[in-house]
N, C-alpha and C positions, 0 to 999 in steps of 0.2 A: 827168324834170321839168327845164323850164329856168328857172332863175332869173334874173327881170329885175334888173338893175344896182339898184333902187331894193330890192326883195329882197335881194338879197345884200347889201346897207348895212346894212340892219337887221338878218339872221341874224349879220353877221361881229359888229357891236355887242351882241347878245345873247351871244354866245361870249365876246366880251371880259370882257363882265362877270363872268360866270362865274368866267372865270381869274382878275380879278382881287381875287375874293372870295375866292379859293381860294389866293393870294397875299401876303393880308394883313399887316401886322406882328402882328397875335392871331394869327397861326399857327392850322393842324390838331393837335392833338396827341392823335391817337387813334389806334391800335392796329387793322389791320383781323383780328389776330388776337384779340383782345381786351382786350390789353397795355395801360398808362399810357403807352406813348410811338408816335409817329406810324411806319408801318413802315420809313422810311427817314432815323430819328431812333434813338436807343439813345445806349451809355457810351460816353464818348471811347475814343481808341486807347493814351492815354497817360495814365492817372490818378496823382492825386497818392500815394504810398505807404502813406501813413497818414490814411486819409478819417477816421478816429475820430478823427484831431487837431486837426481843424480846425475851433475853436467857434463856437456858438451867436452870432447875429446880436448885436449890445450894444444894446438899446433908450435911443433918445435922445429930444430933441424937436426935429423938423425942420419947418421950411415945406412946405406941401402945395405940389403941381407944378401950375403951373398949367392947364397942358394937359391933364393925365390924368384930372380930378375933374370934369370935364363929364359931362351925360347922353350916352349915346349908343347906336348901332342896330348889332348884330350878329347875321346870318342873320333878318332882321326881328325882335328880338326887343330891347323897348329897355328900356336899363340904365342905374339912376340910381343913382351911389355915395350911398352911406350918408356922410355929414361929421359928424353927428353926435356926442357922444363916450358914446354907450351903450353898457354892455355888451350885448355881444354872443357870443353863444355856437350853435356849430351841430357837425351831426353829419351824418355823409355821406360819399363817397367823394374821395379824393386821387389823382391822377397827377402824370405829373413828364414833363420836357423836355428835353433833353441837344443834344448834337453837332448839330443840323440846326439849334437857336436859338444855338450859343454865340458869343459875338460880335456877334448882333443888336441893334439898339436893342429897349428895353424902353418900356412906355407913356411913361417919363417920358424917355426920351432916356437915359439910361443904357444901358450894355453888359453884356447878357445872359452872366453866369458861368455856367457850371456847375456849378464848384466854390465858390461862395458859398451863405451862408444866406437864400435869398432864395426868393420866391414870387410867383404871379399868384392875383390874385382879381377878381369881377366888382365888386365894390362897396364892398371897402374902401378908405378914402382910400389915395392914393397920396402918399409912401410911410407907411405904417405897421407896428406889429409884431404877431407871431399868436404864440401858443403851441399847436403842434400836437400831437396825442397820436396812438399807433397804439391803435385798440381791440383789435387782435391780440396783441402784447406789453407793452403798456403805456410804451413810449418818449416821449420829450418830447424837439422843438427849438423855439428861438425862433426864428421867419423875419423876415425884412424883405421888408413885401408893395412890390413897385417894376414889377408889370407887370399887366396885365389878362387873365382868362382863369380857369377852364373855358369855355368855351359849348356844354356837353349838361347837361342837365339832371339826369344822372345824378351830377355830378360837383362839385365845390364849391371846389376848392383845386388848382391844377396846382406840384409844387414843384419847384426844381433839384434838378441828381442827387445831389448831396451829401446835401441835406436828405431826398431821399426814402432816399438808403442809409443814414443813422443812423434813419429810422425803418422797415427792414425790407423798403419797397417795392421795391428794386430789380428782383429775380424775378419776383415777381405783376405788378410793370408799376405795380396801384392798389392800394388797400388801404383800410377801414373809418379814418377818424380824426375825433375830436372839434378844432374849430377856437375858440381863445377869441381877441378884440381884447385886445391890451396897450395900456389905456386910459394917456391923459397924465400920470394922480394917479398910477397904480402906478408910471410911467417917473419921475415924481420922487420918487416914494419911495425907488425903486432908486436915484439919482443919490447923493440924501440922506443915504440910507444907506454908500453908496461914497465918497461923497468926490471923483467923476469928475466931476464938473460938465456932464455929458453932451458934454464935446468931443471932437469927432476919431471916426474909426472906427475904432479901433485894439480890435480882441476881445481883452476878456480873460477871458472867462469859459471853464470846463471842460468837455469832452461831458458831455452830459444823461445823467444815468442810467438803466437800466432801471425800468418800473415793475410789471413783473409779477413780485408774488408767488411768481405758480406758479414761475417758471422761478428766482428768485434765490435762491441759499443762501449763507448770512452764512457765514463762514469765522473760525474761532478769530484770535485777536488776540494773539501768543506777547508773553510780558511779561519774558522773561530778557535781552535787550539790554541791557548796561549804558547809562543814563542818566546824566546830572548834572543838578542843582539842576530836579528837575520842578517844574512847577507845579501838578499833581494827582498824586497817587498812580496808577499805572501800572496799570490792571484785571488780575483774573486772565484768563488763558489762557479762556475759556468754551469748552462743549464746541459743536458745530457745530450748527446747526438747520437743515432742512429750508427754509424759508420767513423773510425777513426781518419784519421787525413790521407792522404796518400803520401809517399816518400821513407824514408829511411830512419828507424829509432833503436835509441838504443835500451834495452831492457835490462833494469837493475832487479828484478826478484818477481817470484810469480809466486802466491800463496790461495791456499782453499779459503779462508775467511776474507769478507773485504776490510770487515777491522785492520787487520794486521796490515796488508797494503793500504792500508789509509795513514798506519802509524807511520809505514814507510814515506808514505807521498810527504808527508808536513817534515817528516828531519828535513828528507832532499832538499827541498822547496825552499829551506831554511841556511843551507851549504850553498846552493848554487849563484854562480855570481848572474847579474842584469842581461848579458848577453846571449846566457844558455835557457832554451827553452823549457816549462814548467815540465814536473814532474807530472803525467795523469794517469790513471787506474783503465786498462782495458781488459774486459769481462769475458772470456773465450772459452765457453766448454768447461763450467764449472770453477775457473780459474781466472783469478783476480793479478793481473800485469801489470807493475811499476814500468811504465816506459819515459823516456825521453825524445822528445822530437816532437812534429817530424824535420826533418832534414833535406833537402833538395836533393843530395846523392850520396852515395853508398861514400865516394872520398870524405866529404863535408863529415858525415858522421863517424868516420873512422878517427877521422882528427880532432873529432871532442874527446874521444876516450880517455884519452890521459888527464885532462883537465879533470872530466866528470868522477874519473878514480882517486884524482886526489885528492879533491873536495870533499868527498863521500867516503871514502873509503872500500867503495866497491867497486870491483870489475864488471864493466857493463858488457851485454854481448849483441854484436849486431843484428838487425831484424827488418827485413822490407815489409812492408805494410801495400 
């Protein structure tokens, strides 16, 4: 077949398009093995040492970007952010994005980390914060939503690699997680509470803890450390149980030795006044958890925060159990 010049304009301009849908700054980020990341996407060459050190996003209150919060059309399919301040809660599948976006601009003109707590979503304002959960192990991070994306239908939340390796995705690629919005009132309650005035990005809060029962087991609290001048009476030793409690705690540090979370456990233990529950060690996945609690509801524990940061000197970060 010979194509007339007038042809060939228009096949080379349909080609184009194509590329350059397939080019996008919303990236592919799909797996044609059936992985969470694109096949010429995966982990960097050089990761940071300690991915479990690097905390949870600090929820502030920011001006919305103005460019990113428009309607808009991707693979015909048109998408109008939610601005809204509803809660918001969904369930569904997560992937994540690595080395093929890191360094790219993100919807808002930002540069695409890998190693931050960050997230693409199709319709939450840009930027705002998520609490995301694995329905697998029960994990929880805060993200900072600052880019736009799934676009499969199958999929609801694309996260960086960091955010997806604290919550287990790394291997599967995706994984089942509950997505809640960190509406304006709770980010000022947190502020409220802290004392932080929401400035600056500077993280201070601790990896999220585990939240599956099945897998965590509370580890005895040794009480023979000599102390001075407590401020509670030091618990006995408990013997070990299988399954932490159910309810709501708050997690002041997670370390690979249990030493170390044990030095932690006797300060705490030592700061905290009569009313606040002891500080215990729970073991998840190689990983030694100072928590507090538990707590009868996510409120009750929110409202120890300030207390247990002033006492201790650390910002605890919330964790269902």
């Amino acid at each position: 077949m010979i194509l007339l010049p007038r042809s060939f304009a228009l096949l080379a301009t349909l080609m184009l398009a194509i590329v350059m849908a397939g080019c996008s700054s919303t990236g592919e980020r799909r797996s044609a093995g059936g992985g969470g990341y694109y096949k010429d996407d995966g982990p960097g060459s050089n990761p940071p040492s300690n991915l479990d050190a690097i905390p949870d996003a600090v929820p502030r209150i920011e001006p919305l970007a103005s460019g990113a919060n428009r309607p808009y059309v991707v693979f015909g399919k048109r998408y109008v952010p939610d601005l809204d301040d509803d809660v918001h809660h969904q369930e569904g599948i997560a992937s994540w994005y690595g080395k093929k976006f890191h360094g790219n601009s993100t919807s808002n003109g930002e540069k695409y980390d890998m190693y931050a707590m960050t997230a693409a979503h199709p319709t939450f304002p840009i930027p705002s914060y998520a609490r995301v959960t694995s329905k697998v192990n029960g994990r929880t991070v805060i993200v900072r939503v600052n880019d736009r994306g799934p676009f499969h239908s199958d999929r609801i939340m694309d996260l960086s690699y960091v955010a997806a390796y604290k919550l287990g995705l790394i291997g599967p690629g995706s994984g089942p997680v509950t997505v809640e919005r960190i509406l304006p009132e709770e980010i000022n309650s947190m502020i409220a509470r802290n004392g932080s005035g929401g400035a600056g990005n500077e993280p201070v809060a601790t990896p999220i803890a585990e939240a599956s029962s099945s897998q965590a087991a509370v580890l005895p609290v040794a009480a023979s450390l000599p102390v001075t001048a407590p401020a509670r009476p030091l618990p006995q030793a408990a013997p070990a149980v299988t399954a932490a409690a159910g309810g709501f705690y708050l997690q002041l540090g997670a370390f690979g030795q249990q030493a170390n979370a044990q030095s932690l456990v006797n300060r705490i233990n030592t700061q905290l006044d009569a009313g606040t529950p002891p500080a215990v060690i729970v073991q998840t996945n190689q990983l030694y958890r100072v928590k507090i609690g538990p707590y009868p509801n996510r409120e009750a524990a929110l409202g120890a925060v300030q207390q247990v940061s002033s006492r201790t000197g650390i910002l605890p970060t919330l964790a269902a159990q």
